[in-house]
Residue frames relative to the residue before (quaternion, step in Angstrom):
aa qw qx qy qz dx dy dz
X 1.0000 0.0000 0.0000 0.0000 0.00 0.00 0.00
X 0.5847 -0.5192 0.5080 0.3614 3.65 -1.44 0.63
X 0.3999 -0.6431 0.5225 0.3918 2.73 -1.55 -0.79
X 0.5013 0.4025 -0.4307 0.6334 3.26 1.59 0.20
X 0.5801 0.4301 -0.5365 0.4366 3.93 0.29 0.56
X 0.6316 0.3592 -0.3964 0.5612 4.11 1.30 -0.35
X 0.3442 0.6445 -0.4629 0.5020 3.37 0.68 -0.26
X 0.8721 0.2766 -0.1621 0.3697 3.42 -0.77 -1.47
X 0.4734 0.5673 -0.4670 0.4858 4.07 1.61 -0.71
X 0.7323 0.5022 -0.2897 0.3572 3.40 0.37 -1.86
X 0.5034 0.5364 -0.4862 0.4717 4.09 0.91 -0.91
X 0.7445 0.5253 -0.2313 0.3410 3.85 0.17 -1.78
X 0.6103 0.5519 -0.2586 0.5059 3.19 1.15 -0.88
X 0.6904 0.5317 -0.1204 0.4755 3.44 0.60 -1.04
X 0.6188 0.3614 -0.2626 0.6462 3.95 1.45 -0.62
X 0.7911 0.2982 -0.3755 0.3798 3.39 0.48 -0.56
X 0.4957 0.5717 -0.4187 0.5021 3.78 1.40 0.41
X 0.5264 0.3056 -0.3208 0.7257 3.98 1.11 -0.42
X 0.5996 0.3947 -0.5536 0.4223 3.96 -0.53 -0.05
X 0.6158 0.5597 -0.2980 0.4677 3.76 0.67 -1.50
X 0.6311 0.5749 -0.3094 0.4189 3.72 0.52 -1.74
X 0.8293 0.3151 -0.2431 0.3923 3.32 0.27 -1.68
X 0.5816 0.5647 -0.3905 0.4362 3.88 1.03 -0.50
X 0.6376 0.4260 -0.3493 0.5385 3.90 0.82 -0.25
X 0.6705 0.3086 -0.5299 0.4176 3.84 0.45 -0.58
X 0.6778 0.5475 -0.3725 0.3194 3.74 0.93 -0.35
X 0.4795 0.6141 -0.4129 0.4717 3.35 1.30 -0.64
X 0.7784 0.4236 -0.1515 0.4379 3.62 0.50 -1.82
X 0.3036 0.7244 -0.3194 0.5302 3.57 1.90 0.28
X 0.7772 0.4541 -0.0333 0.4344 3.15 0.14 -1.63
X 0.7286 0.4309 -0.2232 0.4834 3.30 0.64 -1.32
X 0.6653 0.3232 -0.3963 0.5440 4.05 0.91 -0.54
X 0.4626 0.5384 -0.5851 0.3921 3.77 0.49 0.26
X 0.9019 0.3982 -0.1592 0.0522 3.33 0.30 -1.35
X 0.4149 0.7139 -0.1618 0.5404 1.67 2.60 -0.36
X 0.8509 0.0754 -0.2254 0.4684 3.56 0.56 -0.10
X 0.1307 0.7053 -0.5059 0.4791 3.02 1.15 2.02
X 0.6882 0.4656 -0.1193 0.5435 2.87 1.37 -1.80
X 0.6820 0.5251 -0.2879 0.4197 3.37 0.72 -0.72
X 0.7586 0.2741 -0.2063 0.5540 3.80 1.30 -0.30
X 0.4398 0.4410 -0.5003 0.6015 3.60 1.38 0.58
X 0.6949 0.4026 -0.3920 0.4488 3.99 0.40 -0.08
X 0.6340 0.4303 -0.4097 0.4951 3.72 0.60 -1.10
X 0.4859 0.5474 -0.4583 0.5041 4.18 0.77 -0.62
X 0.7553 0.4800 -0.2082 0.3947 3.84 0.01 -0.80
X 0.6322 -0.6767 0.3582 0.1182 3.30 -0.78 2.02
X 0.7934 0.2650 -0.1643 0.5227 3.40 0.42 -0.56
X 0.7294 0.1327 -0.4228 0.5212 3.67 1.01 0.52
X 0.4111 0.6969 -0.4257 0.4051 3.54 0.88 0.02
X 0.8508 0.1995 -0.3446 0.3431 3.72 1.28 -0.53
X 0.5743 -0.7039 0.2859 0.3049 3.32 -0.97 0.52
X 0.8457 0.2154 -0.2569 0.4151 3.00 -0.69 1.39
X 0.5373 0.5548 -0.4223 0.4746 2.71 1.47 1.05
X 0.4970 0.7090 -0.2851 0.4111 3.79 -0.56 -0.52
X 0.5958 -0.5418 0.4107 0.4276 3.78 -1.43 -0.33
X 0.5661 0.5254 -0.4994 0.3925 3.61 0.93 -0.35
X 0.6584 0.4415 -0.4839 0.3709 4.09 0.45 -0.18
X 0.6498 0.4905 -0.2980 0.4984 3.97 0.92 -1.09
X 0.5241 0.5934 -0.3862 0.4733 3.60 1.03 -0.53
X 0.7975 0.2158 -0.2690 0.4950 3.62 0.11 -1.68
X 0.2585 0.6876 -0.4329 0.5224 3.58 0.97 0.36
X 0.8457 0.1500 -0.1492 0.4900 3.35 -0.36 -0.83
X 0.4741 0.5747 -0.5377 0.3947 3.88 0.99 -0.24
X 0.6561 0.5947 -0.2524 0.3900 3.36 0.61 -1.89
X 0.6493 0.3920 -0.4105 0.5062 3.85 0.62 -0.79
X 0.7924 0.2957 -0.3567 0.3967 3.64 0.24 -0.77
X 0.4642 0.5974 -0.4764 0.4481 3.85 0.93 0.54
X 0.7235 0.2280 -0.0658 0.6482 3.75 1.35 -1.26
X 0.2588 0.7173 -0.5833 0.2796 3.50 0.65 0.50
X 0.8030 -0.2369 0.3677 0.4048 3.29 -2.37 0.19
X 0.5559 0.6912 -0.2326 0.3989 3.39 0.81 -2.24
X 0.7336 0.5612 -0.1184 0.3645 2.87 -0.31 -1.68
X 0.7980 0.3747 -0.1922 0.4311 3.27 0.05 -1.43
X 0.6752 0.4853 -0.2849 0.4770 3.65 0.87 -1.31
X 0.5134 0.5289 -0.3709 0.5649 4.27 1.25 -0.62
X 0.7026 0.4554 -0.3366 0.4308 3.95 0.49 -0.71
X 0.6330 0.5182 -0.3518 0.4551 3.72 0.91 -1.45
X 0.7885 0.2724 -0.2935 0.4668 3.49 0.47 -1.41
X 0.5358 0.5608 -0.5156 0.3641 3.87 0.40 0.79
X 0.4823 0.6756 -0.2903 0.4760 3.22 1.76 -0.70
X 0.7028 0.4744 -0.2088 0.4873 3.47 0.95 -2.12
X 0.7322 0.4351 -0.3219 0.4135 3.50 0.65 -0.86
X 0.5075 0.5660 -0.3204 0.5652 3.73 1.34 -0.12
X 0.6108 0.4145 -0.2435 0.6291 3.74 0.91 -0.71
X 0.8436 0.1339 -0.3456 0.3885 3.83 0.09 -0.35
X 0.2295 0.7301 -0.3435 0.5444 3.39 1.25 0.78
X 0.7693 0.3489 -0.0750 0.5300 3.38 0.36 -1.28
X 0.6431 0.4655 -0.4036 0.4547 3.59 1.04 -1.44
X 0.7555 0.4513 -0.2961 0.3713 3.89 0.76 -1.34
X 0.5398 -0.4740 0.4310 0.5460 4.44 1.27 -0.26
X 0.9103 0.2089 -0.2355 0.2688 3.52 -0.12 -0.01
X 0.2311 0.4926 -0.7351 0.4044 3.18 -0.12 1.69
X 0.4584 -0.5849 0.6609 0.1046 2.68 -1.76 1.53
X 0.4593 -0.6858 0.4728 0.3086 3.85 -0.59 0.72
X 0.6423 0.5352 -0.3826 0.3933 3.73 1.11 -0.93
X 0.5144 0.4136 -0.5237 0.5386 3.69 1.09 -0.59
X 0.7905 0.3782 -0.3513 0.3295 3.90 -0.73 -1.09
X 0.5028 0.6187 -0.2673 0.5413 3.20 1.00 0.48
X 0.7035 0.3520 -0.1827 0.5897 3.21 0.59 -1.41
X 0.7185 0.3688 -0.3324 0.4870 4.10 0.63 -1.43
X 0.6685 0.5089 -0.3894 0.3773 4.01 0.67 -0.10
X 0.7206 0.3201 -0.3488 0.5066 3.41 0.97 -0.67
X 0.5031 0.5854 -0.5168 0.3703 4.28 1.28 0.34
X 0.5781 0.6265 -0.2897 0.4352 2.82 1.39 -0.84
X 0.7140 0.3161 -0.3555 0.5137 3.44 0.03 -0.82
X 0.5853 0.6640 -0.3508 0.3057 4.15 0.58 -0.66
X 0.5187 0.6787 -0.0601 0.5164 3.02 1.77 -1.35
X 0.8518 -0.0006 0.0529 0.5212 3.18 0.23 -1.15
X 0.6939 0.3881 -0.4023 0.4540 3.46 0.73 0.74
X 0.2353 0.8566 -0.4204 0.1846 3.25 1.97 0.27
X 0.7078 0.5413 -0.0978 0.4432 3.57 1.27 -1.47
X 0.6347 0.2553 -0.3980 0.6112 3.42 0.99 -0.03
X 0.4608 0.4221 -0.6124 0.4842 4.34 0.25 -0.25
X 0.8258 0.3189 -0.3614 0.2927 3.68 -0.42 -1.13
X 0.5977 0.5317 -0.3791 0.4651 3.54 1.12 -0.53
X 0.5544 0.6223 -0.2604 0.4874 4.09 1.44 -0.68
X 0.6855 0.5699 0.0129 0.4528 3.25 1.58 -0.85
X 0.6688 0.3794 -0.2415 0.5920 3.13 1.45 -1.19
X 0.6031 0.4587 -0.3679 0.5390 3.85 1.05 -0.84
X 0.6298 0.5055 -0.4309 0.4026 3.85 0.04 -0.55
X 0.5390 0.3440 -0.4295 0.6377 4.26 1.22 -1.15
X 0.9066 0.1549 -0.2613 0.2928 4.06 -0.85 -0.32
């Protein structure tokens, strides 16, 4: 091969890399349009438009039980007990019983802070 025959590959090469370049920013163009088409043809729409209706309320519902659940609670006590025999035997590090005591209370006192909160804004 010349060099004005690698030349001319490398030019082709090089148009069909900008052709590619420009066909993704359009592709990726297109897709955020429609995407928040779709996203303002739903918020427009009565039955998700109000708040607190829909699956996103029975959902965080059901998160919140399995945060304060049976589970939940019985994984915290025996983190306590294991924090207590720890200590009884010298080696608990205070920053863990610390760290698992104050998740603990976050966890399950999560619902009365925000509820302490929501009365304090009105």
């Amino acid at each position: 091969m010349t060099k004005k025959a690698k030349r001319g590959i490398g030019q082709v090469r090089s148009v069909i890399a900008a052709d590619k370049a420009r066909k993704i920013g359009t592709d990726r163009r297109v897709v955020r349009s429609m995407l928040l088409m779709a996203v303002c043809v739903a918020a427009t729409l009565p039955g998700i438009a109000l708040a607190g209706s829909g699956p996103w309320d029975t959902m965080g519902s059901q998160v919140l039980a399995i945060f304060t659940g049976g589970l939940t609670r019985t994984i915290a006590i025996i983190s306590v007990i294991a924090c207590g025999i720890a200590a009884l035997a010298g080696k608990l590090s205070w920053d863990w019983a610390i760290k698992i005591i104050v998740g603990i209370v976050l966890i399950f006192g999560g619902a009365a802070v925000v509820d302490y909160l929501i009365a304090a804004a009105s």
